[in-house]
Kinemage of the C-alpha trace (Angstrom):
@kinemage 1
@onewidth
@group {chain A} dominant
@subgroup {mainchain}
@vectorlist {calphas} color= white
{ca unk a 1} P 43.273 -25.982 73.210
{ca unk a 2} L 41.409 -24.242 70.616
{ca unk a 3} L 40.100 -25.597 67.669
{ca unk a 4} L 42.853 -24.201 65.304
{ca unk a 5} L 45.416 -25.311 67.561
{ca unk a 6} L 43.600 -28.838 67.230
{ca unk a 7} L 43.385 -29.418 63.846
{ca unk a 8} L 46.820 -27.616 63.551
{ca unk a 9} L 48.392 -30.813 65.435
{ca unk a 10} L 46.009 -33.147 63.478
{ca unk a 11} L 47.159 -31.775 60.423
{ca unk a 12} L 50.911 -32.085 60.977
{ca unk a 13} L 50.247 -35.629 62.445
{ca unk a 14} L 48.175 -36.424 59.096
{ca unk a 15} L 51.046 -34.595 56.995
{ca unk a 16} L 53.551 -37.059 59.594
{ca unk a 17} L 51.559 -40.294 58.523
{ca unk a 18} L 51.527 -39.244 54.743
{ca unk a 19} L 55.253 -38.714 54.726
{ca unk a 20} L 55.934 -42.339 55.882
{ca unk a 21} L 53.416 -43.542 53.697
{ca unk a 22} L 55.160 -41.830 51.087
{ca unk a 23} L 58.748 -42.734 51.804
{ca unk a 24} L 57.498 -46.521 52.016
{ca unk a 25} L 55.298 -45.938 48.726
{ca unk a 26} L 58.896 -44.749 47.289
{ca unk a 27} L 60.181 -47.824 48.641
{ca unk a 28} L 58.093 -50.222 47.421
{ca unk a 29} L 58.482 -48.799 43.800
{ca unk a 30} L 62.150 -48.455 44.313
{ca unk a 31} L 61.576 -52.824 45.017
{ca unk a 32} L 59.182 -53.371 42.253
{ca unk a 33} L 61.765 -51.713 39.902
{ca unk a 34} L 64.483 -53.716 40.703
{ca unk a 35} L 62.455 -56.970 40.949
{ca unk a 36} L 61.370 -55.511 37.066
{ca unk a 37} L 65.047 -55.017 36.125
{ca unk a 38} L 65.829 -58.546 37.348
{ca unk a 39} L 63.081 -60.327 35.573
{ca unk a 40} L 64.334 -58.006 31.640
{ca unk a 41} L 67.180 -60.150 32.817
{ca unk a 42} L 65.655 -63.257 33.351
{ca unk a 43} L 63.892 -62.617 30.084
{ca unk a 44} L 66.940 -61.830 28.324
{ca unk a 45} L 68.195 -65.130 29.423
{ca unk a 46} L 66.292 -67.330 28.823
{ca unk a 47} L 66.319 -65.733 25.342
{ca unk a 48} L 69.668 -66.345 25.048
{ca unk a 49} L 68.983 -69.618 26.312
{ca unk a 50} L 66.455 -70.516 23.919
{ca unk a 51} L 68.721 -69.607 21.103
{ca unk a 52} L 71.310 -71.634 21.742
{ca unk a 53} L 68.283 -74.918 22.064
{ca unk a 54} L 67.553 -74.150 18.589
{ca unk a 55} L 71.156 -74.503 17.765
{ca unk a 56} L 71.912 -77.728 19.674
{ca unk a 57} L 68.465 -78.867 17.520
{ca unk a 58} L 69.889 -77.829 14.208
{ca unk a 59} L 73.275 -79.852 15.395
{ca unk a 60} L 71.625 -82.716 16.416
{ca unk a 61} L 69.511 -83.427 13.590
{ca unk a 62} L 72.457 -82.729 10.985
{ca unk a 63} L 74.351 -85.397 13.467
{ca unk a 64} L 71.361 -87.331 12.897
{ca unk a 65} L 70.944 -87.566 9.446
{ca unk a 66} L 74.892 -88.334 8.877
{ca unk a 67} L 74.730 -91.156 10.809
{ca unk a 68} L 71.759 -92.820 9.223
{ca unk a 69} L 73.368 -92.026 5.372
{ca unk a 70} L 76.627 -93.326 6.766
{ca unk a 71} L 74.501 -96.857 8.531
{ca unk a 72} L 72.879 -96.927 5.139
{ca unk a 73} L 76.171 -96.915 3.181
{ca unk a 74} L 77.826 -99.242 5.430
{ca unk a 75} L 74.770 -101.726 5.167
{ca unk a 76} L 75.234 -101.091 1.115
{ca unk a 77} L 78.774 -102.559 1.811
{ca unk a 78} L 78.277 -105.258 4.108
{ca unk a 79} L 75.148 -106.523 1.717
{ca unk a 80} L 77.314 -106.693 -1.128
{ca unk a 81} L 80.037 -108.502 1.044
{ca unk a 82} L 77.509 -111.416 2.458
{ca unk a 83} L 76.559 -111.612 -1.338
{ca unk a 84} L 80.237 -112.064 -2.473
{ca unk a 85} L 80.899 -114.494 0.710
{ca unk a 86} L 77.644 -116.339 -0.465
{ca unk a 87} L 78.494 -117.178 -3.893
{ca unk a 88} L 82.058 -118.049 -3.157
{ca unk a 89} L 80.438 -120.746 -0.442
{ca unk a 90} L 78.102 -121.868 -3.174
{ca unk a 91} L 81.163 -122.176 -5.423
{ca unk a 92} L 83.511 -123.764 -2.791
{ca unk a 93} L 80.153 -126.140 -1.950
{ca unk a 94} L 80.247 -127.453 -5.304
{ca unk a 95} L 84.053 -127.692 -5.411
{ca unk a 96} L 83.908 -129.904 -2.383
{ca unk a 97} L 80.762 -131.703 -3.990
{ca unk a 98} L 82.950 -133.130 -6.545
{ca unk a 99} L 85.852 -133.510 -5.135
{ca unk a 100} L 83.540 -135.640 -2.967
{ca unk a 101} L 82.183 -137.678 -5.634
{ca unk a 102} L 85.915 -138.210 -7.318
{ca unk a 103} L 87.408 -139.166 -4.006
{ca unk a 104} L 85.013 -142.072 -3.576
{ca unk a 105} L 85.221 -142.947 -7.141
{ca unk a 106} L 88.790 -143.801 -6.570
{ca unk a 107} L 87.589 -145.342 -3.017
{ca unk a 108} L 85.333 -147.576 -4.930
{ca unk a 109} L 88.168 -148.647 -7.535
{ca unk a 110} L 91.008 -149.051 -4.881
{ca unk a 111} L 88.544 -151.638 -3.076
{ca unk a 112} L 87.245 -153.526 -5.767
């Protein structure tokens, strides 16, 4: 074979090897694009997702702070009920005191 022959093969074998390289080059970007796509996605999720955290924060904290004014007023309530319940045992205590003392007043006279 002569040379131009020669490096006429060699060049359509290098032009061969190029092509595939090419097509899988085309390939791989045509992958790496969609892996990009999925991961705006992703992105975009997560996103969304982090949005809707914030939220359930906001939620949770108003929840929060409800339930410690209403435990607050219904401690107001149940202090001024154990206060009310206290005097009237003081008052029934000293009812009972001298009822007590009349009772064996009368003991003492019925005996002697």
């Amino acid at each position: 074979m002569d040379n131009e022959k020669m490096l006429k093969v060699i060049m359509e074998r290098m032009d061969n090897r190029f092509d595939r390289i090419d097509r899988r080059l085309d390939a791989m970007d045509n992958r790496l694009d969609a892996m990009a796509n999925r991961l705006d996605g992703m992105a975009s999720r997560l996103d969304g997702m982090n949005s809707r955290l914030d939220g359930m924060d906001q939620k949770l904290d108003r929840i929060e702070k409800n339930q410690q004014e209403d435990i607050q007023s219904m401690l107001g309530l149940i202090n001024g009920k154990v206060d009310r319940i206290s005097y009237e045992l003081d008052y029934l205590s000293e009812k009972t005191g001298r009822h007590d003392t009349k009772i064996n007043t009368l003991e003492k006279k019925i005996t002697t």
